[in-house]
C-alpha positions in Angstrom: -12.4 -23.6 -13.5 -14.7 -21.1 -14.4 -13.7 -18.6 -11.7 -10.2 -19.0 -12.1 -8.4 -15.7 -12.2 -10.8 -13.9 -9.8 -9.3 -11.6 -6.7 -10.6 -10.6 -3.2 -10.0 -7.5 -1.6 -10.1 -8.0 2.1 -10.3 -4.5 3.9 -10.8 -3.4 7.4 -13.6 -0.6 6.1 -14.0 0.7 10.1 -12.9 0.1 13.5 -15.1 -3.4 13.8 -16.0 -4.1 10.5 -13.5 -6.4 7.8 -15.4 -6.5 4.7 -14.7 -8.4 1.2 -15.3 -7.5 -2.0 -14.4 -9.7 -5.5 -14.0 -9.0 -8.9 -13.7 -11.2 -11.9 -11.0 -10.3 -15.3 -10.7 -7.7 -16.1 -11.0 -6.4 -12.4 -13.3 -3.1 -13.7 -16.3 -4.0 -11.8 -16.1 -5.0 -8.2 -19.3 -6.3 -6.3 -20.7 -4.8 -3.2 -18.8 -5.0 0.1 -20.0 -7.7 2.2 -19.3 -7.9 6.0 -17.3 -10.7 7.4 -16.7 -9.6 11.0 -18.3 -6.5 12.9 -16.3 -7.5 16.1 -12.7 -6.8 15.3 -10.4 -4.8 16.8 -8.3 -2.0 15.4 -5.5 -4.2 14.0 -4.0 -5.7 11.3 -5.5 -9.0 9.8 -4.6 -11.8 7.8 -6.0 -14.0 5.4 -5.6 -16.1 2.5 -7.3 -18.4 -0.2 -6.6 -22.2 -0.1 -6.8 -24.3 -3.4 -10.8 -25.1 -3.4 -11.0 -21.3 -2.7 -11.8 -21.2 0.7 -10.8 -17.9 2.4 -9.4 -18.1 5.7 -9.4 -15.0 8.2 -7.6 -14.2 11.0 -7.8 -11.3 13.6 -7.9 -10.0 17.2 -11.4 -9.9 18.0 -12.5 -6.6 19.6 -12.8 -6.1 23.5 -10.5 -8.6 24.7 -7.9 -8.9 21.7 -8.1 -12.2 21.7 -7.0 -13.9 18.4 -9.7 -15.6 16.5 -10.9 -16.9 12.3 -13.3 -17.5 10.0 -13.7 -20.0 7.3 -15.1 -18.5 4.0 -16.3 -21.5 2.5 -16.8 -21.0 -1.8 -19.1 -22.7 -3.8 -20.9 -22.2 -6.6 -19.2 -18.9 -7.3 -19.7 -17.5 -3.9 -18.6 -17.8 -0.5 -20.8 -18.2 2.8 -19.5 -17.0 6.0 -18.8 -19.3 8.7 -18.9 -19.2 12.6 -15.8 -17.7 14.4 -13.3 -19.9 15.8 -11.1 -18.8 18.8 -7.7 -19.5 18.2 -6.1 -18.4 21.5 -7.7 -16.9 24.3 -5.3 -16.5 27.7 -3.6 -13.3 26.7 -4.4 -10.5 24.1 -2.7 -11.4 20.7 -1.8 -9.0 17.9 -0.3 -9.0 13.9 -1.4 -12.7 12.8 0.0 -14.1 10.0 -1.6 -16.9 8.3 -0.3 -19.6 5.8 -1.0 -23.2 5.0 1.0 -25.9 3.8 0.2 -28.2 0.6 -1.7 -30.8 2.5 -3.9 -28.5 3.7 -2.7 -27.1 7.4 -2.9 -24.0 8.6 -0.6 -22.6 10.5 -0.6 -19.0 12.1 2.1 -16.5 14.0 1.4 -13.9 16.2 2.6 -11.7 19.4 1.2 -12.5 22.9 1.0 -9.4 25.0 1.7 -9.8 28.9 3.4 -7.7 31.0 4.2 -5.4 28.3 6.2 -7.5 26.6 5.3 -9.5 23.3 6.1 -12.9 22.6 6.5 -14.8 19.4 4.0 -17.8 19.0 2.9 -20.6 16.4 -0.1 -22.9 16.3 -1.5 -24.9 13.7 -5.0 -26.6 12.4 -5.0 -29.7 10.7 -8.9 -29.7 10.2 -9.5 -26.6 8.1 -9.5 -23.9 11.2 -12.1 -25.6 13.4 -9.7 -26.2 15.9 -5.9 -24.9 16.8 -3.6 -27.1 18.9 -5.2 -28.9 21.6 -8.0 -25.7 21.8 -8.1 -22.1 22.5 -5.8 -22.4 25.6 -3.2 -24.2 23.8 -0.1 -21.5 23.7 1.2 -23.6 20.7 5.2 -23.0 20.4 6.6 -20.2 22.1 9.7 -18.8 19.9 11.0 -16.0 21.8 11.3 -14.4 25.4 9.8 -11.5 25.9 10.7 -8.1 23.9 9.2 -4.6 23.7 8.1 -4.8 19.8 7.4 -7.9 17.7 6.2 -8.5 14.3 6.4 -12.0 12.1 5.7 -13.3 9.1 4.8 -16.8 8.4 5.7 -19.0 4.5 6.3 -22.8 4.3 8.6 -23.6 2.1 9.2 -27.1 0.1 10.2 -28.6 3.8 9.4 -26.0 6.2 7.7 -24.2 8.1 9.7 -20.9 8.0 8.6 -17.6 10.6 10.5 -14.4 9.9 10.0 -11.5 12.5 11.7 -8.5 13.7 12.1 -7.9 17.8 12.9 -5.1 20.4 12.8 -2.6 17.5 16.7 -4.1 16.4 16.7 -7.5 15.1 15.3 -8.9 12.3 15.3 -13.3 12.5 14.5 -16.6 11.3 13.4 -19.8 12.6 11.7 -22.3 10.9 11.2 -26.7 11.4 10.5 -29.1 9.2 6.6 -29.7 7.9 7.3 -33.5 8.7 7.2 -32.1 12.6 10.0 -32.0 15.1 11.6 -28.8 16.9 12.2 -25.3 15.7 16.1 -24.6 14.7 17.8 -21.7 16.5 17.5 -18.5 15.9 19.5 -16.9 12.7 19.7 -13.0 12.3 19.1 -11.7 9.4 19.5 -8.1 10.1 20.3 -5.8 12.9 20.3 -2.1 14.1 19.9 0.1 17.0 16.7 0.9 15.2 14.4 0.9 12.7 12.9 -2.8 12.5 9.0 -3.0 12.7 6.5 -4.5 10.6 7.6 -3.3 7.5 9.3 -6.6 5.9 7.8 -9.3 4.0 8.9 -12.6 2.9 7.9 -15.2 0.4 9.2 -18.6 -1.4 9.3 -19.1 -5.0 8.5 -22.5 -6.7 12.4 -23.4 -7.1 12.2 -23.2 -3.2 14.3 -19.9 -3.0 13.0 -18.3 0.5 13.6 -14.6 0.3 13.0 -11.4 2.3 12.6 -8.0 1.9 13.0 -5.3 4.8 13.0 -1.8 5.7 16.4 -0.9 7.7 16.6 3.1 6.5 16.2 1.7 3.1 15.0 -1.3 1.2 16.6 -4.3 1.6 16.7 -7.9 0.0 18.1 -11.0 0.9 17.4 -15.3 0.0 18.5 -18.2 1.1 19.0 -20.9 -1.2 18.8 -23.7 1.3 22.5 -23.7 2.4 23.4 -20.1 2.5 22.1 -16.8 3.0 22.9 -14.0 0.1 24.4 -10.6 0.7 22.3 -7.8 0.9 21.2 -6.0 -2.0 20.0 -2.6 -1.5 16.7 -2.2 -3.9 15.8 1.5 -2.8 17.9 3.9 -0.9 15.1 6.1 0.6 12.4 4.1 2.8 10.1 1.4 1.8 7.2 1.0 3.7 4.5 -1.7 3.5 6.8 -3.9 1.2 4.8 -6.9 -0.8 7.6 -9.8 -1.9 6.0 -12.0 -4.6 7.5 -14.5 -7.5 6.4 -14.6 -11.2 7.7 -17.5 -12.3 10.9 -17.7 -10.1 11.8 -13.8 -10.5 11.6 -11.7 -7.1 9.0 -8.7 -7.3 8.9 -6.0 -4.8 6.3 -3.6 -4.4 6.0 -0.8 -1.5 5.5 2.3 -1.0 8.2 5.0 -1.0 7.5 8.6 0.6 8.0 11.4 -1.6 7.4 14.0 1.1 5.2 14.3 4.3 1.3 12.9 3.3 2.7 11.7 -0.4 3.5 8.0 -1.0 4.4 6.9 -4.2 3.6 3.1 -5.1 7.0 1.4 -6.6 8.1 -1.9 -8.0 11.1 -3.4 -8.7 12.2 -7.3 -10.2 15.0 -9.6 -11.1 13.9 -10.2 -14.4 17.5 -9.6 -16.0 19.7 -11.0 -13.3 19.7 -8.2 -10.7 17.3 -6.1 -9.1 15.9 -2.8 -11.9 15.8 0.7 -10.8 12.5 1.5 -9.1 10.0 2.6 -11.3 6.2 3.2 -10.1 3.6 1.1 -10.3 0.9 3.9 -11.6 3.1 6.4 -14.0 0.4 9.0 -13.8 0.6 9.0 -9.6 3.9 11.0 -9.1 5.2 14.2 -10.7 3.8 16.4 -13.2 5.9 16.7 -16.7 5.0 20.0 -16.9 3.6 23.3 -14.6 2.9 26.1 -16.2 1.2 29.4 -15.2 -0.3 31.9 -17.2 -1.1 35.5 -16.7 -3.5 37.8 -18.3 -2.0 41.0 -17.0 1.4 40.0 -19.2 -0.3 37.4 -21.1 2.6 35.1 -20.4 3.2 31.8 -19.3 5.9 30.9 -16.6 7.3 27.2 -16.4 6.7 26.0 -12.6 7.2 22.4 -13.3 10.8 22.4 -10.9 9.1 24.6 -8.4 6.4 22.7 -8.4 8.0 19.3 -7.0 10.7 21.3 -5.4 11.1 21.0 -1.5 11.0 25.0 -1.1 8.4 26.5 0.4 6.3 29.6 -1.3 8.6 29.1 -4.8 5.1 28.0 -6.7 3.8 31.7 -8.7 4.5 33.6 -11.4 7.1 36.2 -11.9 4.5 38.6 -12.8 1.9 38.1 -10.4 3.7 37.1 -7.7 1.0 34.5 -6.9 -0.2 31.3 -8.6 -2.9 33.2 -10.4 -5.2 36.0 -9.0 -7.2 37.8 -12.1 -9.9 36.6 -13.7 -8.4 34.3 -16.8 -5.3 33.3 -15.1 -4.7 30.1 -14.9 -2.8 26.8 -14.0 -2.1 23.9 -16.6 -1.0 20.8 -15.2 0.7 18.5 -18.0 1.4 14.7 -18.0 2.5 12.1 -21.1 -0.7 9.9 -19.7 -3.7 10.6 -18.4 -3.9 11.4 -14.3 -6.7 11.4 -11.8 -5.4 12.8 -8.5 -3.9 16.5 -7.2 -2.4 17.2 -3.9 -1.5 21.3 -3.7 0.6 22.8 -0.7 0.1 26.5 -0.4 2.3 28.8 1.5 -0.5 31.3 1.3 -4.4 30.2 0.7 -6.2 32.2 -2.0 -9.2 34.7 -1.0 -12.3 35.6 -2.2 -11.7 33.6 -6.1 -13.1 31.0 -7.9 -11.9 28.3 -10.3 -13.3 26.5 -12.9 -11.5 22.9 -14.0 -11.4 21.9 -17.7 -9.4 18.9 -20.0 -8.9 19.4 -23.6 -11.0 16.8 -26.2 -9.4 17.7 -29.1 -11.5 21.4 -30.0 -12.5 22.8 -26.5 -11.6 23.5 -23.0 -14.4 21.2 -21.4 -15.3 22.2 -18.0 -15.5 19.6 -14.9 -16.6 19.1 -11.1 -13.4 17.0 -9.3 -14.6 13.9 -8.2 -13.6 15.2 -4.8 -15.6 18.4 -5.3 -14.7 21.8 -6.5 -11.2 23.1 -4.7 -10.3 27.1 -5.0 -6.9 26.8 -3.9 -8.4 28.3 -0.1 -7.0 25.8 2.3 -3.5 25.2 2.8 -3.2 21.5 1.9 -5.7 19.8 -0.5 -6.1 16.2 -1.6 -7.9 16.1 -5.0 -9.4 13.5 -6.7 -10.3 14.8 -10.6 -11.6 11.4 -11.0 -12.6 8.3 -8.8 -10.7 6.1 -11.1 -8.9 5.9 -14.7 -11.9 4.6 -16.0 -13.6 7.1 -14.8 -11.3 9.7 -16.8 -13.0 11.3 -19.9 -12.9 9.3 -22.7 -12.6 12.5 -25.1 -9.4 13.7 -23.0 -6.7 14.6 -25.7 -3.3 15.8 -25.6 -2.9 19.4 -26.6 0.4 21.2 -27.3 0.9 24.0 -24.8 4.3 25.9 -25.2 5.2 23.7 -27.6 4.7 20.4 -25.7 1.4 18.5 -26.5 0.7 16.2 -23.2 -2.5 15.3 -21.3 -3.8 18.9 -19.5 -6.1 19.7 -16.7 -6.3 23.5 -16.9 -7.6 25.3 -13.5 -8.6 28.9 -14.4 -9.8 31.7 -12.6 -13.7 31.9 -13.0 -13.6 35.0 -10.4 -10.7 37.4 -9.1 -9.0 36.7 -6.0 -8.5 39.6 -3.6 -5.4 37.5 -2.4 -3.9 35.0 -5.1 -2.4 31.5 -3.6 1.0 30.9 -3.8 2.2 27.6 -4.1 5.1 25.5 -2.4 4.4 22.1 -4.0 1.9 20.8 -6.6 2.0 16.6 -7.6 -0.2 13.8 -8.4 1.3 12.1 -5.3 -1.2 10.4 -2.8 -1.0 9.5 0.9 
């Protein structure tokens, strides 16, 4: 229909408060927050969207950590809240996960606390959340014994009702039983390790009925069962991939997760199937990562140094020019930051804070140097470690901005000049458009 095509961001904006927020093609303009629960605790939720674009929530309620929903209920373009449901309510319960079959049941996973242990359970709804098992005391189906860390993930597949979850920090396992009804198959590992396995795995079926999962065991790791057998493991990223998000476009595999670059910078990465195996990770935003090119220049010498290897190097204090010694101290020295596209964000670690200067922040339109406040306010290099936004968004990016050849190679620049001497220029050990 109409609103086909439209997304929800569903955000825990405060300790209490899970908000959601919509936005129609092509996703520019997104409409005020609106809160759907001010009671929830300080833990993950789940939700999803069912085919008449319901939106189904599930969390631990504040207080007690009990587990609990709400029905969204859409119509005419817009969704009105409904009252909360308890789900269970004996023990506290943490790290739903929601899905629903084709007919319309819901079913949701989570981990009982008692004791301090965790156990793995699973209850359904056959009447659109307004009631789970025989009520709110109903444990539903227990699926393990008690362990020191647990964490699941919940997809039916063309016949079953499939949980994935990892255990005691070690293990990560499957059990799953049929959507017909009838009892959950043993336990099959999928993975194991003295350490390592928490919540960052994910798991997903494609519309050929391929089940799949994607984990975290000191790298990224892939593996699918095609209803007899499981694959081998195919390593998809050999540093760490946290938060990993398993999806199919039309039958293909797509992973996308977060890799850490260094401490406080996460680099968002993807990777498919599209040509038989699995790509070489690439990110998802090309102007959030390195800069192409760091240069420095100096009045006193009038020269420009090239910093760009210092500048994502691991080394500490290596970020200044040879003249100088520091990053830039004299009034009209100044740092050029180069990409091949346009970039919005800075993060800057010093080794040693500048003192007493001033900078002024400009981008090239094609003639002139054209001065700019950050969207995260003006930044003088005088604290040790600084997250910058330039700008709130891409769109929010000067429309004028221009490449401009600089030493010979003509890229997208932000120039940060010195508007007033430093008594004690900044050195640098890393500069990148790297977020956390």
């Amino acid at each position: 229909g109409q609103y086909r095509g439209r997304l929800v961001a569903i955000t825990q904006t405060a300790v209490g408060d899970i908000k959601y927020s919509w936005a129609d093609r092509p996703y520019v303009n997104w409409s005020t927050p609106v809160t759907i629960a001010s009671d929830a605790a300080d833990q993950p939720c789940d939700s999803l969207i069912d085919t008449n674009g319901n939106i189904h929530l599930v969390y631990s309620e504040t207080s007690t950590n009990y587990l609990v929903t709400k029905k969204l209920s859409f119509s005419g373009g817009s969704w009105s809240i409904g009252s909360k449901v308890t789900i269970y309510n004996v023990n506290e319960s943490y790290y739903p996960s929601v899905t629903i079959e084709d007919g319309g049941a819901l079913w949701v996973s989570w981990s009982r606390l008692t004791s301090g242990s965790y156990y793995l359970h699973a209850k359904s709804s056959t009447d659109s959340g307004a009631t789970w098992g025989t009520g709110p005391t109903d444990d539903g189906d227990v699926l393990t014994s008690g362990v020191t860390a647990l964490f699941s993930k919940t997809v039916i597949g063309t016949s079953d009702i499939f949980v994935v979850y990892s255990h005691g920090g070690s293990t990560l396992s499957i059990r799953s039983r049929p959507i017909s009804g009838g009892s959950w198959t043993s336990a099959v590992d999928l993975a194991s390790s003295s350490s390592n396995f928490d919540e960052h795995f994910d798991v997903a079926v494609s519309d050929n009925g391929l089940l799949a999962v994607v984990y975290d065991q000191a790298a990224l790791k892939y593996r699918e069962f095609d209803g007899a057998v499981w694959s081998a493991v195919v390593d998809l990223d050999s540093s760490e991939g946290n938060s990993p998000q398993l999806m199919f476009n039309a039958n293909v595999p797509v992973v996308v997760y977060l890799s850490q670059y260094a401490s406080g910078q996460e680099r968002l990465m993807y990777t498919s199937r599209e040509t038989g195996s699995f790509g070489s990770p690439q990110p998802l935003d090309s102007g959030a990562g390195l800069f192409d090119e760091v240069l420095a220049y100096d009045t006193i010498s009038s020269s420009y140094d090239d910093l760009t290897t210092a500048a994502f190097s691991a080394a500490t204090a290596d970020v200044y020019h040879s003249s100088s010694s520091t990053l830039m101290k004299e009034q009209g020295d100044a740092v050029y930051l180069g990409m091949d596209r346009k970039f919005r964000y800075l993060r800057v670690l010093l080794s040693t804070i500048g003192v007493g200067g001033t900078l002024t922040y400009s981008y090239w339109d094609g003639a002139n140097w054209i001065a700019f406040t950050p969207a995260g306010g003006n930044y003088d290099f005088d604290s040790s470690d600084r997250e910058l936004l330039l700008w709130n968004d891409y769109d929010g990016a000067p429309g004028g901005w221009q490449k401009e050849a600089l030493e010979d190679d003509e890229r997208y620049w932000v120039k940060i000049q010195v508007s007033t001497a430093f008594t004690t220029g900044p050195v640098g050990s890393q500069i990148t458009s790297i977020s956390n």
